[in-house]
BATI-381111 format. One record per residue (C-alpha): x, y, z. Coordinates in steps of 0.1 Angstrom, whole numbers, plus 5000, padded with zeros to 4 digits. Each point is the difference from the previous one (the first is absolute). Example, Ala and Ser with C-alpha at 12.3 -4.5 7.8 and 13.67 -1.06 7.14 Angstrom:
BEGIN
512349555078;501450344993;
//
This chain:
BEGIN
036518665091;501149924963;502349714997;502350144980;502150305019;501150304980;503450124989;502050045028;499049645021;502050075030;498050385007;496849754994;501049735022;500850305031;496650194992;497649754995;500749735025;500950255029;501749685014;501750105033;503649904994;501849885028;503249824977;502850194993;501149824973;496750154985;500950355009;502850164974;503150115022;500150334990;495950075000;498750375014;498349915037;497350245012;497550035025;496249944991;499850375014;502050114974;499449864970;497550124970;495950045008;499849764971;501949705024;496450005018;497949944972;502349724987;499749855036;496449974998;499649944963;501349764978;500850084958;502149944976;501150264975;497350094977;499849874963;500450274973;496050034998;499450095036;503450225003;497950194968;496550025018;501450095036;501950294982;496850094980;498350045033;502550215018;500350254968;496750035002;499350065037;503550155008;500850204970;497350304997;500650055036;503450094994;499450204969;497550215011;502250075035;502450084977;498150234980;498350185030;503750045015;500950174969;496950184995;500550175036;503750114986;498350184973;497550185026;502650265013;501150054964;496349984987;498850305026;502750214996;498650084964;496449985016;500550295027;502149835033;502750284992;497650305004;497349845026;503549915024;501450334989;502949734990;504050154990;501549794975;502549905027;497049885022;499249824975;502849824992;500249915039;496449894998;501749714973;502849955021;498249955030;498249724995;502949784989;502050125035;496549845020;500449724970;503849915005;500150005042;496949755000;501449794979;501549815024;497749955022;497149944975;502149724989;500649875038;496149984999;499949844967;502249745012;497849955035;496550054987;497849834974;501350214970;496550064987;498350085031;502950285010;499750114961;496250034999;500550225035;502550254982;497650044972;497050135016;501950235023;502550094970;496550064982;498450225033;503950224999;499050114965;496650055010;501550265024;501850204972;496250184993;500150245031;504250075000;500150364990;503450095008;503549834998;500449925037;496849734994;500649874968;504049945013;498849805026;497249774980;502749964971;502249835026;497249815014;499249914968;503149894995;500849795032;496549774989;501349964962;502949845013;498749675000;498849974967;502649924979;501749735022;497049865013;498749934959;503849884997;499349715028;497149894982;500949964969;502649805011;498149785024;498149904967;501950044968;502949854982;503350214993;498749964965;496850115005;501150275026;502050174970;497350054978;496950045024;502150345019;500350154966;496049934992;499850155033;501750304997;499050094967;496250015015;501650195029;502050284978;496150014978;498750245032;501050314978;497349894978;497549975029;501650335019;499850174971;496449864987;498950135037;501750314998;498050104971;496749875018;500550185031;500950394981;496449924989;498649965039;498350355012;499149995038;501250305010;501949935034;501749644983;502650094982;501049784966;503249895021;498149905033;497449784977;503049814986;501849925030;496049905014;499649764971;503449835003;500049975038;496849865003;500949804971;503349845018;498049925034;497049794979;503049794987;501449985032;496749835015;500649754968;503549975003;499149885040;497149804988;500949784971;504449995000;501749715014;502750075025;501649684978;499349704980;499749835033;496550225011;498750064962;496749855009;499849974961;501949715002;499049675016;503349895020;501149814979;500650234976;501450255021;503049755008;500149944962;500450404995;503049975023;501349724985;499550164966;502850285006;502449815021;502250024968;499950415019;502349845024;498750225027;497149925021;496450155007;500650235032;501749945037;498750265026;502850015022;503450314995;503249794994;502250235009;503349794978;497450064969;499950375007;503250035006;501349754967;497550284982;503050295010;502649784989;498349934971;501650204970;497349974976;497950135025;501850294999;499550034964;496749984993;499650255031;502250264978;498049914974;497150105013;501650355014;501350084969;496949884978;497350205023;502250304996;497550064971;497049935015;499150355013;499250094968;496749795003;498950305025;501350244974;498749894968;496950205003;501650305003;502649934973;497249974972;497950255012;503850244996;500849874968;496550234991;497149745000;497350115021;498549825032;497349824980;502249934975;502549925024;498049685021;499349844965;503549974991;501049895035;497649684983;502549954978;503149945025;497249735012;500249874970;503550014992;500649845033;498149724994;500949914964;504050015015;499449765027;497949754977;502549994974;502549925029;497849725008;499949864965;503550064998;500649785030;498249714989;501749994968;503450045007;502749795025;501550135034;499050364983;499650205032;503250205004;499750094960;496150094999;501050255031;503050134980;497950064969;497650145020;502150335009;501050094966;496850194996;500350115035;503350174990;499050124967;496850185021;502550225023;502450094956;495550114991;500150195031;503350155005;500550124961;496450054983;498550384998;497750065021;497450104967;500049624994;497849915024;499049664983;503649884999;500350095040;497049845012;501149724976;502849985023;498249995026;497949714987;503049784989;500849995042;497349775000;502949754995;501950065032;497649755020;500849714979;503049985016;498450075038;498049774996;501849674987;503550095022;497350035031;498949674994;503649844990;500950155040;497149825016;500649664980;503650025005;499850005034;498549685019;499449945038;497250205012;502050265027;502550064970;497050064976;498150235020;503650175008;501350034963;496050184994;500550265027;502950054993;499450034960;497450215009;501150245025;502650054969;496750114980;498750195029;503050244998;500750024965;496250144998;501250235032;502950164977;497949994967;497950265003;502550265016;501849964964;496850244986;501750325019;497950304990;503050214991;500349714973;496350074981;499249924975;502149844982;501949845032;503149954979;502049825029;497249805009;500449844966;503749975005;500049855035;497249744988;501849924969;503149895019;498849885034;496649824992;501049864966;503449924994;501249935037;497249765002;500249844963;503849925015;498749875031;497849754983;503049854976;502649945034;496649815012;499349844971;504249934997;500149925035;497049775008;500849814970;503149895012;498149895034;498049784983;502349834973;501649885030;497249925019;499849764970;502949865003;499649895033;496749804990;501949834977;502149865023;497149925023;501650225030;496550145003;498149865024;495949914994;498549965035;500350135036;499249915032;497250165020;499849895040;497150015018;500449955039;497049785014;498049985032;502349785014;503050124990;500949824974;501450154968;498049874966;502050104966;498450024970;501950014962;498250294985;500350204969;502950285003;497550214989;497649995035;503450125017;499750404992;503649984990;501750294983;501350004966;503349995014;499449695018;497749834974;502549934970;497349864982;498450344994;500550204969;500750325014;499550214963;499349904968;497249774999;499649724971;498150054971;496449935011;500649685010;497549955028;496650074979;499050064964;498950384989;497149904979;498349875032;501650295018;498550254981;496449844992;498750125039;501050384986;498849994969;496250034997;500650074960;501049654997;497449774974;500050334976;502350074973;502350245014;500049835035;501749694978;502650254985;500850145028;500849645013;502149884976;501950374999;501049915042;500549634989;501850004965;503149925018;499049785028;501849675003;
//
């Protein structure tokens, strides 16, 4: 153990020593108390291991090592999850409606289905998130999300393909929330903000792939396999190989990444305790779920998400809207590359923009849906001859999951003990889950082609009613923390807690621990910064950026650099 302790010497003297304390002059009057049983996984390791926080060179190595064994993972999930969005979409252009003998009606409920299985699961796929080693349970869903999509090649009617879409569905649940636990078992609030964008910006590239593959399989002549059924072959097959990976090679947490001696794994802990929330505690606590209801900024990133995903049938529909606007198929699965592309470029300049600007994510999301509006103005008043300008409109939507993604992320951080976490998810969730159930009803058939309300109703419901949504958070979280602030100023927040362990003999041995191994809610830990985190205080973006940049050494890898770090200070 270094002599010298770090910042905070009190949260060293309870973590390293693990003295049992049996004064109570040593314990501070009003200190949390809490069972062994219930406090955070990472309480064990700290038992058993003994650290002090890590100096600014290992804090920079350990996150080198989890971006690199921790990040692809979750971008290429991401970017299969999106890629089997596009597969309904993709095939409905490469034959599904024919070969099904599908209505247009049928096919919109073929869309909404899978978000009904999506949305009811979403509960319970979070109860097993909570219970199970998150990667294990992940890695599960994946193969047998991957074997559902498999089973689209012999549907030939709606009755089939309604019930594997809901399947589907049910198993895709656990996705999302379950790459939203891990990233928070091993990043920063800083790093969190930027790394989700990265993310999501690989995830929203699948038009490029879906389209790229698209294109391959018109090309594929068997006979008996239509170009539809080879698509949803290569991306099931695809999405259960990952899954054997995913089971394989993912930590549950920092505490099992076999990467890490153990050391370092209580280091990676100690790293983001400025997260204020702790690694993971398996057991439901029911006052966490029920302070989650109470919450009101639960209940506004959950309307949020209902309003935001109000748009996201289109994704199903985007297909068929270029192919109407008088581009033909082939033409049609080449420009569906260029939504990828759009997509992407969106969510990295998000990223950027994070990095390089302070407590930015309410305005980044707001700036975000002015091209999301002006899309619905291309679509509602442009004549239908100018097909470029309407499938310009369509491409400018790419902008709409800036602000899904960064407000899904600011719901997860602002939310700390692990019941309420897992709760505020679901719940965020099921919110997406029936957005997407209403989305694609919005394409009535009595609308084509233009779908003139459509337009309308998006306009108002999924851009402006959610672009207000984000300022009363941004407005109302604010206020949380400037007094939050004020309290730590007057030292009214207290450090430590009190965990009791009840010993063979009966005897009760207390032990000062971090507030942090105590899997308190953000309502109970006053220390936590429930919005608007500082400006990259907890690592450097020059060493953030050097695991992700394999251009760095050449000439443009350097200018690049010093464009994300000209105003670092």
């Amino acid at each position: 153990m270094p002599e010298t302790l770090g910042k905070d010497a009190r949260y060293e003297a309870g973590v390293v020593s693990r003295a049992s304390i049996n004064s109570n002059d040593s314990i501070p009057a009003d200190a949390p108390k809490l069972p062994d049983r219930y406090a955070d996984e990472s309480y064990k390791l700290f038992s058993e291991v003994s650290v002090s926080d890590p100096t600014p060179e290992e804090a920079i190595r350990i996150r080198n090592k989890l971006i690199w064994r921790i990040l692809p993972f979750l971008c290429i999930g991401y970017h299969l999850m999106f890629l089997d969005k596009q597969t309904l979409g993709s095939s409905a252009v490469l034959g599904i409606l024919k070969d099904a003998n599908l209505s247009p009606n049928q096919y919109n409920w073929l869309s909404s289905i899978f978000y009904f299985g999506y949305m009811l699961a979403e509960f319970p796929q979070n109860w097993a998130l909570q219970r199970f080693p998150v990667a294990k349970w992940l890695a599960g869903n994946l193969v047998i999300w991957g074997g559902i999509t498999l089973l689209h090649i012999p549907c030939k009617n709606f009755a089939s393909l309604f019930v594997v879409r809901f399947l589907l569905g049910v198993f895709e649940a656990c996705i999302v929330p379950s790459f939203l636990l891990i990233m928070s078992m091993f990043f920063t609030y800083q790093e969190q903000a930027v790394l989700m964008p990265i993310m999501w910006s690989v995830g929203n590239g699948s038009p490029i792939t879906s389209g790229l593959l698209s294109y391959g399989v018109l090309h594929i002549h068997t006979g008996h396999f239509a170009p539809w059924q080879w698509l949803m072959f290569l991306c099931g097959a695809v999405t259960m190989l990952f899954g054997v990976f995913v089971y394989l090679l993912l930590p549950d947490s920092p505490l099992y990444a076999s990467f890490l001696t153990p050391e370092e794994r209580a280091k990676a802990i100690l790293r983001i305790k400025e997260n204020h929330s702790g690694i993971e505690q398996k057991r439901f606590k029911r006052e966490q779920f029920v302070e989650a209801l109470k919450d009101p900024k639960t209940w506004l990133f959950t309307g949020h998400a209902l309003t935001q995903e109000m748009a996201n049938g289109t994704t199903n529909q985007y297909s068929l809207l270029i192919n109407s606007f008088g581009f033909t198929v082939l033409q049609t699965t080449l420009l569906g590359a260029v939504l990828g592309a759009m997509n992407f470029t969106c969510l990295a300049l998000a990223a950027i923009a994070l990095y390089n600007t302070k407590n930015s994510r309410a305005w980044i999301s707001l700036f975000a849906y002015i091209p999301t509006a002006l899309s619905s103005v291309l679509l509602l008043s442009l004549p239908s001859h100018n097909r470029w300008g309407l499938i310009t409109g369509i491409w400018i939507r790419s902008a709409t999951g800036v602000p899904y993604a960064v407000v899904m992320i600011w719901a997860a951080n602002a939310s700390a003990g692990h019941t309420k976490k897992t709760t505020v998810i679901a719940l965020y969730h099921a919110a997406y889950g029936l957005g997407n159930i209403i989305s694609p009803q919005l394409f009535r058939p009595q609308w084509r082609p233009r779908y003139r309300p459509t337009w309308i109703i998006l306009l108002i419901v999924a851009a402006i009613v959610p672009a207000i949504i984000v300022l009363i958070l941004r407005i109302y979280l604010d206020r949380e923390n400037k007094r939050r602030d004020k309290m730590e100023q007057e030292n009214s927040v207290e450090d430590n807690g009190i965990i009791e362990t009840v010993k063979a003999d009966g005897t009760t041995e207390r032990q000062v621990v971090d507030r942090n191994q105590l899997d308190l809610t953000d309502r109970q830990n006053l220390k936590l910064q429930v919005t608007l985190p500082s400006r990259r205080t907890c690592f450097q973006l020059t060493t953030m950026m050097q695991p992700l940049c394999f251009i760095r050494g050449t000439k443009f890898g350097d200018r690049f650099k010093f464009f994300l770090l000209q105003d670092f200070h």
